[in-house]
C-alpha positions as CSV (number, residue, x, y, z in Angstrom):
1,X,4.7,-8.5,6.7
2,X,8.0,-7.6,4.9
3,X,9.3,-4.3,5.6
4,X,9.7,-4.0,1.5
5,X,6.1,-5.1,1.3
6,X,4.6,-2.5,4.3
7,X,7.1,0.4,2.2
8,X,5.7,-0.5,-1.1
9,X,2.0,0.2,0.0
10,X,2.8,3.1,2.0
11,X,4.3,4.3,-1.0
12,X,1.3,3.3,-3.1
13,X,-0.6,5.5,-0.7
14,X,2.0,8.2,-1.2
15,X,1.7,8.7,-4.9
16,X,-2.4,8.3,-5.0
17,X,-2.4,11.4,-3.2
18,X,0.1,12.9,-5.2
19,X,-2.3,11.9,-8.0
20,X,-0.3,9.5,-9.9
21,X,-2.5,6.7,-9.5
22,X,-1.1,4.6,-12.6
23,X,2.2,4.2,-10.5
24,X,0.5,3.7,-7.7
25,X,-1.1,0.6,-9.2
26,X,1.7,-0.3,-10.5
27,X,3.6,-0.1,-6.9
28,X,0.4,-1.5,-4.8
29,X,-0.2,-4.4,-7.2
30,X,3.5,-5.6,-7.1
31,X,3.4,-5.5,-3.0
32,X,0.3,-7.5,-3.1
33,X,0.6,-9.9,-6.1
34,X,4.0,-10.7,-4.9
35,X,3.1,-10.9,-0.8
36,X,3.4,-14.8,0.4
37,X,0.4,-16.6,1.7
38,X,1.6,-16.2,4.9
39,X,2.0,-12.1,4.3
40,X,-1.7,-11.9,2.6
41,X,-3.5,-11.5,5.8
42,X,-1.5,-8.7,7.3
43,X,-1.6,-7.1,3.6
44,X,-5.5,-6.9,3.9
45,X,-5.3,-6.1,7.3
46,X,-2.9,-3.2,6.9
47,X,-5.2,-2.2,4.1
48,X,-7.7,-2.1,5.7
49,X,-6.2,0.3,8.4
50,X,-4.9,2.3,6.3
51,X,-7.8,3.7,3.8
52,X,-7.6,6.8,4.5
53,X,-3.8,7.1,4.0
54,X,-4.8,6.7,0.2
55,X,-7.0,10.2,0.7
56,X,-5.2,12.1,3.2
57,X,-2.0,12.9,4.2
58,X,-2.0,10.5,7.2
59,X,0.4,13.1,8.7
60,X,-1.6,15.3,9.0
């Protein structure tokens, strides 16, 4: 994957859990819309993974 496309979802995550979930559509959808065929597995792998990151600071 990309590092723009692995920053763009981690900062997806970032502004869900600020509560600013219409730019973090915006954001996440971008990353995954514009991800190449080759990128799309690690996208819905690192999704996958990363859940939680959406809820909680993954941080701590």
């Amino acid at each position: 994957m990309r590092p723009s496309t692995r920053t763009a979802l981690e900062r997806s995550a970032e502004l869900t859990r600020a509560g600013r979930l219409v730019e973090a559509v915006e954001v996440g959808e971008r990353a995954i819309t514009g991800a190449t065929d080759t990128e799309a597995p690690d996208v819905t792998q690192w999704l996958h993974d990363h859940a939680d990151d959406f809820l909680h600071d993954p941080k701590g």
